[in-house]
N, C-alpha and C positions, 0 to 999 in steps of 0.2 A: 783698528780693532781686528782681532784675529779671526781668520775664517775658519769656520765649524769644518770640522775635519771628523766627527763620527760620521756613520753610513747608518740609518733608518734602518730599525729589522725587518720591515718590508721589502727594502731593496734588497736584504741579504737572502730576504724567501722565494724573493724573484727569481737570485741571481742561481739559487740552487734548484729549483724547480723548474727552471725554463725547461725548455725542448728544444731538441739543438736536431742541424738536419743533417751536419757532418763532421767528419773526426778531426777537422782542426778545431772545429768549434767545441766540440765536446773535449779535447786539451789545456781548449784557454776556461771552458769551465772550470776546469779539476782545476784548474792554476787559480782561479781566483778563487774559489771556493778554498786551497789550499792557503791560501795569502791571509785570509779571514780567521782561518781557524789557529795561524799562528800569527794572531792580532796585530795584523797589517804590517806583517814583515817584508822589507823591500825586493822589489824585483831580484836588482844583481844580486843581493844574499840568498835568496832563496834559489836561483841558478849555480850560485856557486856552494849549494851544502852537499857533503861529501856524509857516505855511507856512516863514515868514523864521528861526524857529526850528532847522529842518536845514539845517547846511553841511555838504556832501560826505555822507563818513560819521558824522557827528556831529550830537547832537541839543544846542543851547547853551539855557539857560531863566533865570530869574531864579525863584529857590524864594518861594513865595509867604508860608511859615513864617517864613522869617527874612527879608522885604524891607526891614524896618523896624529889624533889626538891625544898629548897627553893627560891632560885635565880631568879628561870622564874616561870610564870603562870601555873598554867598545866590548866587554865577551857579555853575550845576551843567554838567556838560558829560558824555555821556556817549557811549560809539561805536554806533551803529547797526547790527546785524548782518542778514545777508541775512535770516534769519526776520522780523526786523521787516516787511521790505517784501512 
């Protein structure tokens, strides 16, 4: 059986409202905070999106899981909402 892989929006109220006591900790917030709002987009792609990455309101990337796949798309596209910025 597959594991449930949503996040509770509690946990996501948590994870945005915490209190953090220092500036790495307040980093890995905006990082996960930022992971969520671009609906669980992976680590290495979101480390490796580049400026040229955003048009307009849209974030376009090349998924780093399947770049090597031919089968499925890897180019992801997703809209950017005013909380992101």
């Amino acid at each position: 059986m597959p594991r449930e892989r949503a996040v509770d929006a509690d946990v996501i109220k948590r994870i945005c409202n915490a209190e953090v006591r220092t500036k790495r900790m307040d980093m890995a917030k905006d990082v996960a905070k930022l992971m969520i709002y671009l609906v669980g987009i992976n680590t290495v792609d979101l480390f490796n999106l580049k400026h040229s990455d955003v048009k307009g309101d849209k974030i376009c990337y090349n998924r780093s899981k399947t770049k090597d796949n031919h089968y499925h798309s890897n180019n992801i596209t997703y809209r950017l909402y005013p909380c992101v910025f």
